[in-house]
C-alpha positions as a printed Julia matrix, in Angstrom:
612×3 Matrix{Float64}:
  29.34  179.54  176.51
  31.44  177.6   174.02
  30.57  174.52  172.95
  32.74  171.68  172.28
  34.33  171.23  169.1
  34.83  167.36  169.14
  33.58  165.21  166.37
  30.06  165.42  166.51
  29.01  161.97  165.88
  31.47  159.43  168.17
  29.73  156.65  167.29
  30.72  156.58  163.64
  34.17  157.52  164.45
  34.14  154.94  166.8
  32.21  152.54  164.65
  34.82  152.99  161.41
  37.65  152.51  163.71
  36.64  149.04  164.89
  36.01  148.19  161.4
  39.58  149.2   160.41
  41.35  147.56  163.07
  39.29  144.45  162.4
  39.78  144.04  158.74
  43.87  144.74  159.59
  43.45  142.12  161.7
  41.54  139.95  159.69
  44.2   140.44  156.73
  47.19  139.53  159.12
  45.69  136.35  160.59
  45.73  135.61  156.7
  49.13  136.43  156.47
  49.91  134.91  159.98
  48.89  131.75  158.38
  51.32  131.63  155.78
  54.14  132.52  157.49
  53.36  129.29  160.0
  52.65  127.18  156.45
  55.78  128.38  155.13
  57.51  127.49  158.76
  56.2   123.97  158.69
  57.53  123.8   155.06
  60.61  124.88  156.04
  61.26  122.25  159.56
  59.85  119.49  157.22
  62.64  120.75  154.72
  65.11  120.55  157.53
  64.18  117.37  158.76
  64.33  115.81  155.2
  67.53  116.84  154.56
  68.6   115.54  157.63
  67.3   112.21  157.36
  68.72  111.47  153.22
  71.75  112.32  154.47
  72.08  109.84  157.38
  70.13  107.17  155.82
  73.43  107.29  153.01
  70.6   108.6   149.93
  72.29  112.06  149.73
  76.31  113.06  149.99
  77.34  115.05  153.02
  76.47  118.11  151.1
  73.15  117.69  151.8
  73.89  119.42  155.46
  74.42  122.49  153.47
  70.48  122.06  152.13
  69.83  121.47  156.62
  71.61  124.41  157.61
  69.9   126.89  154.47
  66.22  125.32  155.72
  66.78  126.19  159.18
  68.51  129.11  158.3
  64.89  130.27  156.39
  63.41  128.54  159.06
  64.58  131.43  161.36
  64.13  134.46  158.97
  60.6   133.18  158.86
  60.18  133.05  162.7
  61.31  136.58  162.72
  58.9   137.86  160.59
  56.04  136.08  162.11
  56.63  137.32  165.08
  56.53  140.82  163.8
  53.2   139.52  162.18
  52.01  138.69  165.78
  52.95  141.94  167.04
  50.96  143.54  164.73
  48.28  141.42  165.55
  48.41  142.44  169.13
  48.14  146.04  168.1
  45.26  145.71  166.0
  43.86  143.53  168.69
  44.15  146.62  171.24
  42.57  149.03  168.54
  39.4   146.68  168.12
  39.51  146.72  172.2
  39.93  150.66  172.55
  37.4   151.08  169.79
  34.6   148.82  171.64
  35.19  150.35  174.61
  34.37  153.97  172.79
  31.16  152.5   171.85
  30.51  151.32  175.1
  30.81  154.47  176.92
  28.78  156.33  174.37
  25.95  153.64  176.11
  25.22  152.43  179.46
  28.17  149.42  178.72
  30.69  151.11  180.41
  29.85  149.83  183.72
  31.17  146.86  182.45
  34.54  148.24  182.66
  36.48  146.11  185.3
  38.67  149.12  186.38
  36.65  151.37  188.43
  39.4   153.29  191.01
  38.63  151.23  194.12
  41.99  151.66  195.42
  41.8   155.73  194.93
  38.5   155.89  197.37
  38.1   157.24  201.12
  35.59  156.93  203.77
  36.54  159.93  205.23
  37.02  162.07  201.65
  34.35  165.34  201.96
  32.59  163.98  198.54
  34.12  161.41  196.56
  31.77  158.66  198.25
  28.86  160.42  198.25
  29.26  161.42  194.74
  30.47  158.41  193.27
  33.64  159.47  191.93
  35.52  156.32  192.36
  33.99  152.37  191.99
  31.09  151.05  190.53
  29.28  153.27  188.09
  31.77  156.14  188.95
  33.2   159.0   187.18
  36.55  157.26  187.35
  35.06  154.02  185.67
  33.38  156.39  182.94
  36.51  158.39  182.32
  39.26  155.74  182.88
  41.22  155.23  179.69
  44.81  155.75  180.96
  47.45  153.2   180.14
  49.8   153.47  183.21
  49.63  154.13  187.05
  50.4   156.97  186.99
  48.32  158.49  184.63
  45.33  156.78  186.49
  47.23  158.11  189.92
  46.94  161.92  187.66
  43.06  161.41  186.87
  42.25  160.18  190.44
  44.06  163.24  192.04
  42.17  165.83  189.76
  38.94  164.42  190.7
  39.89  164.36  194.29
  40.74  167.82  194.82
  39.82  171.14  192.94
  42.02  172.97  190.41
  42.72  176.95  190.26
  40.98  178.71  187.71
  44.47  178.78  185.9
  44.67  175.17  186.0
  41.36  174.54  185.02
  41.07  176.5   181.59
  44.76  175.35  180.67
  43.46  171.57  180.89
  40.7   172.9   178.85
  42.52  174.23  176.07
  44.81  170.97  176.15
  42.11  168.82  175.9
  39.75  170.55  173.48
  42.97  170.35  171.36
  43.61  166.6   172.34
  39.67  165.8   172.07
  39.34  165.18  167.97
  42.86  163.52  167.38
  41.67  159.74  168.54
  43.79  158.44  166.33
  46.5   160.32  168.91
  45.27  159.2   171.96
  44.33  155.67  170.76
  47.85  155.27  169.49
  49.79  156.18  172.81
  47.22  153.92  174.95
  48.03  150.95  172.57
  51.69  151.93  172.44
  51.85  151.73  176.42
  49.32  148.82  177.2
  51.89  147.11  174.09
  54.85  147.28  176.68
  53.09  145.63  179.32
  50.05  142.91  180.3
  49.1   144.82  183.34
  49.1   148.36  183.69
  52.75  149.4   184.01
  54.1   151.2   187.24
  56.6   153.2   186.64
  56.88  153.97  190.61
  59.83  151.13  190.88
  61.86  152.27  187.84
  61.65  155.75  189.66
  62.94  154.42  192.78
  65.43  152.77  191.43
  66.72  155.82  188.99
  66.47  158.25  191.49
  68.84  155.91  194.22
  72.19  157.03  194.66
  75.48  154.84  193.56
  75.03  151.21  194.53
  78.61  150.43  193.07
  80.67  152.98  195.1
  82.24  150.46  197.24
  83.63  148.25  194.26
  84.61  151.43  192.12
  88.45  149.62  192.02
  87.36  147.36  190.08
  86.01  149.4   186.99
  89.96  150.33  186.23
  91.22  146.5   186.49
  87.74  145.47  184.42
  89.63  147.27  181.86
  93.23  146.22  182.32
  92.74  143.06  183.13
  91.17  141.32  180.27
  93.3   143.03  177.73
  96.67  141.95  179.7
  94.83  138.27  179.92
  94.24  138.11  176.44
  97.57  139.44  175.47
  99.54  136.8   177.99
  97.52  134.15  176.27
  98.51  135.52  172.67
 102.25  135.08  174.0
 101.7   132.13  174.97
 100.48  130.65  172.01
 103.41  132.06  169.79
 106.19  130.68  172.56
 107.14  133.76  173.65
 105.87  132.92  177.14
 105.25  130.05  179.14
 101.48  128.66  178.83
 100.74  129.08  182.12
 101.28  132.63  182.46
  97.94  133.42  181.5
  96.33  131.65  184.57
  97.66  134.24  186.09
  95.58  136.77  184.41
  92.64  134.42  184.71
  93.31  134.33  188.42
  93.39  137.61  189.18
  90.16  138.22  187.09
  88.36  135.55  189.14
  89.35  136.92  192.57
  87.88  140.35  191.0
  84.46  138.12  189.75
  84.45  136.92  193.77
  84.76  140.56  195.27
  82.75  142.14  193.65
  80.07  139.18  193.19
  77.62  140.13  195.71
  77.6   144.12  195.37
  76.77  143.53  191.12
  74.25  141.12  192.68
  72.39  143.67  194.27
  72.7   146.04  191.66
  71.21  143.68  189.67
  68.31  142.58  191.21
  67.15  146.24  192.07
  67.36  147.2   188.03
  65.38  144.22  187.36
  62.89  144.81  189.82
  62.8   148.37  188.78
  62.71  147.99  185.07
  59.28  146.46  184.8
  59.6   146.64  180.89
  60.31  149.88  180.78
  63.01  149.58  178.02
  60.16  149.38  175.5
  59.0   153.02  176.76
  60.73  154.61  173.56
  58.2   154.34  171.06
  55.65  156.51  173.37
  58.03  159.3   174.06
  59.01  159.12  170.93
  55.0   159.61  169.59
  54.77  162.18  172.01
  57.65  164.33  171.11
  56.41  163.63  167.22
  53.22  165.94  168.16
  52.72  169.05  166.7
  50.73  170.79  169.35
  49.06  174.28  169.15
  48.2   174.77  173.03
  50.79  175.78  175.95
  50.46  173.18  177.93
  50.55  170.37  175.51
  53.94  172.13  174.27
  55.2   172.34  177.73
  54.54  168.83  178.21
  56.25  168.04  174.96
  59.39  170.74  175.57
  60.19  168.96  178.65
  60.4   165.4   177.18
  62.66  166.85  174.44
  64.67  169.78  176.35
  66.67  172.38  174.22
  70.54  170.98  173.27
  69.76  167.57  174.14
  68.67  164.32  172.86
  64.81  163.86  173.28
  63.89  161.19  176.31
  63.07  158.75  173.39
  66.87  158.4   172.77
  67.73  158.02  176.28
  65.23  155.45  176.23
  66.93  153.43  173.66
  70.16  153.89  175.3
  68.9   152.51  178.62
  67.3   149.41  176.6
  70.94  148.74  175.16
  72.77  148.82  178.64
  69.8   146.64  179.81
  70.66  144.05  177.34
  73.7   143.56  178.41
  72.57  142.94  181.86
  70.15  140.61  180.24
  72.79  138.38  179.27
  73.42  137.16  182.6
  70.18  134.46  181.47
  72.65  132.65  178.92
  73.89  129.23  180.0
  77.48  130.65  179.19
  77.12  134.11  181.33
  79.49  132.6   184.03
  82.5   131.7   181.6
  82.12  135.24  179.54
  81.84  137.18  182.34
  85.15  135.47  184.28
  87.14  135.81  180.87
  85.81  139.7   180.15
  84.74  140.93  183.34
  81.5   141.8   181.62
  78.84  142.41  184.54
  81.09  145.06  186.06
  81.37  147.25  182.45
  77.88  146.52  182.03
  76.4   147.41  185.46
  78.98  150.3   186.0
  77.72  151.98  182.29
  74.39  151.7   183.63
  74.65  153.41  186.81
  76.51  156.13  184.31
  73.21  156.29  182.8
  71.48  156.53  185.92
  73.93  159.34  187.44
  73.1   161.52  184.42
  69.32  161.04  184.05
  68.02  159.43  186.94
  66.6   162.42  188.77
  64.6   163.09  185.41
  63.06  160.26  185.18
  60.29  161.56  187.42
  59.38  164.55  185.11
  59.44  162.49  181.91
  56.75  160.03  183.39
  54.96  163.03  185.41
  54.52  164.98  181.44
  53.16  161.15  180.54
  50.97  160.96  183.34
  49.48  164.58  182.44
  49.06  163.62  179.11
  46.81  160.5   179.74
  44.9   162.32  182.13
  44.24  164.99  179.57
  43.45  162.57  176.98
  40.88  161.18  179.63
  39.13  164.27  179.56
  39.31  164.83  176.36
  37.95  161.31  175.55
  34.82  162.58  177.67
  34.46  165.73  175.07
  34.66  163.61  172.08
  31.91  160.89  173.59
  29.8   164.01  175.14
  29.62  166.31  172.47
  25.99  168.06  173.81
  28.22  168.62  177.12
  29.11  172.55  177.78
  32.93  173.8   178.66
  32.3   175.6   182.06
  33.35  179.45  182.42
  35.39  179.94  185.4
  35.02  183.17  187.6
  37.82  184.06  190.31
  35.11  185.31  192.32
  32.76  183.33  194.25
  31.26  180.96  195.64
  28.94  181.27  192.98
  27.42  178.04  190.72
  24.7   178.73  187.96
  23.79  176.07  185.18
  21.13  175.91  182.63
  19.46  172.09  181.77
  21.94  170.45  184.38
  21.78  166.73  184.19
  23.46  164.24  186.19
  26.51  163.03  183.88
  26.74  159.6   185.28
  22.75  159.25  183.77
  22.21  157.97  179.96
  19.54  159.8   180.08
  18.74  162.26  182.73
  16.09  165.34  182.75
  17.64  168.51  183.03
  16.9   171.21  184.97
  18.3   174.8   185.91
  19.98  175.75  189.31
  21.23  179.14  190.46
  23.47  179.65  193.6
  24.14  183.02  192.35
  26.28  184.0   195.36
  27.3   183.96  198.99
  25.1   182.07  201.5
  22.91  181.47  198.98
  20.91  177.95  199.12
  18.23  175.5   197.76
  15.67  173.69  200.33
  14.77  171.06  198.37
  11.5   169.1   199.18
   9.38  166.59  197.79
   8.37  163.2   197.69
  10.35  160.33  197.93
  12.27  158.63  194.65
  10.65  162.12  192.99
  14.53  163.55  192.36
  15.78  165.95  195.22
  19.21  163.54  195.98
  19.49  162.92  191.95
  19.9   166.82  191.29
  22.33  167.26  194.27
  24.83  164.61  192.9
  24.24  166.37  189.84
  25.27  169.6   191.09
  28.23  168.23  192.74
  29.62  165.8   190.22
  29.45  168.18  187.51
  31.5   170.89  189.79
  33.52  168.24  189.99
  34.46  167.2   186.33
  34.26  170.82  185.95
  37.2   171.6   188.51
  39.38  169.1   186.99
  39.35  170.44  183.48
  36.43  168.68  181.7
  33.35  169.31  180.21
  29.75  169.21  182.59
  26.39  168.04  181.4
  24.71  171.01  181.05
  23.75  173.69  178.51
  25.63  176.4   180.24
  27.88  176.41  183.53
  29.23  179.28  185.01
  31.06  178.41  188.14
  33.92  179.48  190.82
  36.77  177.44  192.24
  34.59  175.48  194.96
  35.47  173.05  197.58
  32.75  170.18  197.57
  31.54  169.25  201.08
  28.57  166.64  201.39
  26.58  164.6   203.59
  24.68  162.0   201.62
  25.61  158.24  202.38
  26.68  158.49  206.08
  27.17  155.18  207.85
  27.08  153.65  211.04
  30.12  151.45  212.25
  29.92  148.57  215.02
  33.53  148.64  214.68
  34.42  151.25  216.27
  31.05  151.43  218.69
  29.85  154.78  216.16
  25.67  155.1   215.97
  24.15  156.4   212.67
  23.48  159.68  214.5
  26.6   160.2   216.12
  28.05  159.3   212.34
  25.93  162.07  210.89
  26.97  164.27  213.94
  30.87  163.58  212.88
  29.91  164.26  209.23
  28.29  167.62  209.64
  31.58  168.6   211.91
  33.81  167.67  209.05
  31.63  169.63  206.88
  31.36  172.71  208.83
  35.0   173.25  209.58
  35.65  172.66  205.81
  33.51  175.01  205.22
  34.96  177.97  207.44
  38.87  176.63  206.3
  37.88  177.52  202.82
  36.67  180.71  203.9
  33.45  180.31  202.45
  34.47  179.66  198.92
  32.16  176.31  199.31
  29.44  174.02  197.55
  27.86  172.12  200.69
  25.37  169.49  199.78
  23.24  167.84  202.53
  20.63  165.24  202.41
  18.17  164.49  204.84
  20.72  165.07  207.64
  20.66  163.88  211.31
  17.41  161.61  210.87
  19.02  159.48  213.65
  16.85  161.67  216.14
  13.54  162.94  217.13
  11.3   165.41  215.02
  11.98  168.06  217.26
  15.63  167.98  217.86
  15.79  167.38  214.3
  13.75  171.06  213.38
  16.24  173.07  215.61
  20.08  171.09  214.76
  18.73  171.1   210.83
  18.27  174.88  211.15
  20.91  175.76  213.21
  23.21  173.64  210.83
  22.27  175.42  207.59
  22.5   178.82  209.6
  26.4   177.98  210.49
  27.12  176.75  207.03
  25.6   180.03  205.57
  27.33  182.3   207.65
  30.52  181.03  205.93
  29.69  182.56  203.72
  29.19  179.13  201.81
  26.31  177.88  199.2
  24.98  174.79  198.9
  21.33  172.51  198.48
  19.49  170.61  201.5
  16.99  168.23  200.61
  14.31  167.54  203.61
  11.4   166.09  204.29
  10.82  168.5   207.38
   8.86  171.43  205.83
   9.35  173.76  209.12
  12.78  174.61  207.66
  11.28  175.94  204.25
  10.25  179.28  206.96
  13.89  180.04  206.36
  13.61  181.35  203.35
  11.04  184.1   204.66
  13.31  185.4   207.21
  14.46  189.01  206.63
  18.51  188.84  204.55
  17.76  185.01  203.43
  18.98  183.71  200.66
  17.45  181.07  200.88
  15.02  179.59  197.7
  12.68  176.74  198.4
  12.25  174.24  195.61
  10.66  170.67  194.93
   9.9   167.92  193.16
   6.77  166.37  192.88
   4.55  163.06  191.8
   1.46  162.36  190.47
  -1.23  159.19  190.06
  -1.34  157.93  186.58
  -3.61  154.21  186.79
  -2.72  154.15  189.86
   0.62  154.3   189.67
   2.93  157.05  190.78
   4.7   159.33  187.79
   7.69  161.5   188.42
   8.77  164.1   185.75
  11.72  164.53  187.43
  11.32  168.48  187.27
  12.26  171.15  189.41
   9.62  173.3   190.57
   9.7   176.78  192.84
   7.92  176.99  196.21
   7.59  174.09  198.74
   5.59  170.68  198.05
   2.31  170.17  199.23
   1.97  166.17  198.56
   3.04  163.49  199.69
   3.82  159.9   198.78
   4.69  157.69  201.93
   2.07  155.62  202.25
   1.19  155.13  198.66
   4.95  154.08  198.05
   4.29  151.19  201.06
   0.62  150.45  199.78
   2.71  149.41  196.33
   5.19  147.54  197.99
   2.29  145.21  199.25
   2.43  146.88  202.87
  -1.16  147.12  204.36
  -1.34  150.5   205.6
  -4.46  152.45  206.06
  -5.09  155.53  204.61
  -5.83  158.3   207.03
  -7.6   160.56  204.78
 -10.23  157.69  203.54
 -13.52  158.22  204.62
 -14.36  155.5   207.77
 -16.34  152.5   206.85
């Protein structure tokens, strides 16, 4: 078992960072503060000038001292805007850098963006498992910058990865997990371009649309004749070679083309705005990326195909696409109408940008799918850095097969670990106990570390060895008065879905059941409960059962069985009740009921005191 490689103390990495960023920060509010001195200075200056020079005390040369104030006045305004960019920056690093210090503690369940949207009733283990929402994997893990690397993150802990696909993430992010100063620097570079989390869904609509100017393609040839002949009749004009009005007629003709062709630049228009999203400013992160020098095949193939043999890298076409957006931009200035009736300029302007689109839009998708993989990688890899005691998990083709040493729950700040084998097919844990003693705990456990483990990252655990699994459970089933559905016939709906995932994955399974179809009697309960784990099992599948019905712990003496009865257990310490937490062989022989409502202030008698 490898162990993880990642700096092995986050919390001073994390700790020196903030400090950095803050005293950067600290230094450019200094320097913020001049430049807005030095503006005030400057107005004042302007003002002054002004003001001797209409009151009569200074000669009409003192507009020349107006003009050279404002003139500074603007220089200045430039460069403290630059100032305030860099303040944002460093604002972002001290955010980034708290954040790391958060998750290293239980303050990441603070984090406001927990993956709501990404959960499913219906899903075979996300809501039993808490992959997405409050105190989730996805809140713990989150650190992506757009949709769609959050979309990328969400799908890999939604669905299991191929042995290829898992160790290749692994390598990318074991690479990935010491550069922070990487990873930190594309989040900030993309959170930089927008307030909100930027979607680059729209701009991929839009770039992968066909021609929207097709039907006004006549005009792109007079858009080039037109204006020349206009200015050139005007020129004529003004040397008496022709008669003034000749160039209304070039006018004329322009502004019959401006009214044709009005309402198709129109909607050309309004779908690259509502696609751009400020995705102009996206050059600076390719341009980081394809900057990298990375050792591992995937990171390289990520990088190859944002910079593609023969051609400029996507950073350039990046930059050309903000330029041709400019120009559209300029249909904001008050004098937009007049320029564009004199030079025909929405049509060169719109028509160069669906050149731009013709050549690159159906790439657009792949450049923001290799950014997508990227943050999700860096996600995981963010989880090596901040878990460095957390163990790489060794995949096996073969299976279903799950075996970890001092597995803890990796949601837990602290959780006790224990060892669990399913060494094979239709293998199982029966796990009994008391209640609150640990049986549910170690079943998340087991199932949300298969799960990180599936989509690349590291587990909590000493060791892992593992096989692709699909993850089927039946933990938090509900009731609905919605659609007329009982708790038991819930449960009943539940186990289905679990079954026939079981036999569609041909056994290659990890079924997790707790406390299942309590919505009936004791006895119907004994023979579904056993019949249930016999079905599962002869899919070949393994899994855990926790129960509190200790007739099904006879399974594991039947002759073939694999299956291994464990528990957890309590004790009475001042009269309180002590777990440890621990995992113990064989089946439990206490129990904790009525002591649990005698503490909650419930008078019930005890049946084993002696009668007064």
């Amino acid at each position: 078992m490898s162990s993880n490689t990642a700096s092995p103390n986050p919390h001073h990495t994390y700790t020196e960072r903030r400090a950095a960023a803050q005293a950067e920060l600290t230094a450019l509010d200094r320097v913020s503060a001049r430049y807005a001195n030095l503006r005030t200075v400057a107005f004042v200056a302007a003002i002054a000038f002004a003001g001797f020079v209409l009151a009569g005390r200074m000669s009409r040369d003192g507009w020349w001292g107006t003009l050279g104030a404002l003139v500074v006045y603007g220089v200045l305004a430039v460069l403290h805007h630059q100032v305030f960019r860099r303040e944002e920056r460093q604002r972002l690093y001290v955010l980034l850098n708290d954040r790391g210090l958060a998750r290293l503690g239980p303050g990441w369940h603070d984090f406001t963006e927990r993956g709501e949207r990404f959960a499913s009733p219906s899903h075979l283990y996300t809501p039993d498992l808490d992959v997405f929402g409050q105190g989730s994997l996805f809140q713990l893990l989150n650190e992506t910058a757009t949709r769609a690397g959050e979309e990328r993150l969400a799908a890999w802990l939604s669905a299991p990865a191929s042995v290829a696909e898992v160790e290749s993430r692994q390598g990318a992010a074991r690479e990935l997990a010491p550069r922070v100063d990487f990873r930190q620097d594309l989040c900030v570079d993309a959170r930089t371009v927008a307030r909100e989390k930027a979607d680059p869904s729209l701009f991929i609509q839009w770039a992968e649309a066909g021609p929207s100017l097709t039907a006004i393609r006549w005009s792109l040839p007079l858009a080039l004749i037109l204006p020349p002949i206009t200015l050139t009749l005007f020129i004529l004009g003004q040397v008496g070679v022709l008669r003034g009005a000749w160039v209304w007629l070039g006018l004329g003709a322009q502004l019959l083309v401006v009214v044709l062709t009005r309402r198709t630049l129109k909607a050309m228009d309004d779908a690259v705005e509502r696609g751009e999203q400020g995705f102009v400013r996206y050059a600076p992160i390719f341009e980081r990326v394809e900057g990298q020098r990375f050792e591992h095949p995937l990171l390289r193939q990520l990088q190859s195909g944002l910079q593609q043999h023969g051609e400029p890298a996507v950073s350039a076409h990046f930059k050309r696409f903000s330029r041709l957006y400019s120009l559209i931009e300029f249909k904001r200035h008050q004098f937009h109408p007049l320029v564009h009736w004199v030079t025909l300029w929405d049509i060169h302007a719109l028509f160069a940008l669906e050149r731009w689109r013709a050549r690159y839009g159906m790439k657009v998708r792949h450049w923001f799918s290799a950014l997508a993989e990227l943050e999700a990688l860096s996600c995981v890899a963010g989880l090596a850095h901040d878990r460095p005691t957390f163990a790489w998990p060794v995949l096996e083709a073969r299976g279903p097969r799950m075996e970890a040493e001092q597995l803890g729950h990796p949601l837990l700040d602290a959780p006790v670990p224990n060892d669990v084998a399913l060494p094979g097919p239709a293998h199982a844990l029966l796990i009994t106990g008391s209640n609150m003693s640990g049986k549910t705990t170690l079943m998340r456990a087991m199932g949300a570390n298969v799960v990180l483990a599936l989509a690349g990252a590291p587990v909590c655990a000493r060791a892992f060895r593992l096989s692709p699994l699909h993850v089927l459970t039946s933990m938090r089933v509900k009731d609905s008065l919605e659609r007329g559905v009982s708790y038991f016939y819930a449960e009943v709906q539940r186990i289905k879905a679990v079954l026939d995932a079981a036999r569609a994955a041909e056994g290659q399974a990890l079924f997790l059941l707790d406390e299942i179809l309590l919505g009936t009697n004791t006895r119907e309960r004994q023979l579904a409960s056993r019949e249930v784990l016999r079905l599962l099992l002869a899919t070949g599948a393994c899994g855990a059962v926790t129960t509190h019905d200790l007739s099904l712990t006879a399974l594991a003496e039947e002759p073939g069985a694999h299956v291994r009865n464990v528990h957890f257990r309590d004790h009475l310490e001042e009269g309180k009740m002590v777990f440890d937490y621990k995992l113990r062989e064989g089946v439990v022989d206490t129990t904790n009921a009525l002591r649990v409502l005698r503490l909650a202030g419930v008078p019930v008698d005890d049946p084993e005191a002696p009668a007064r």
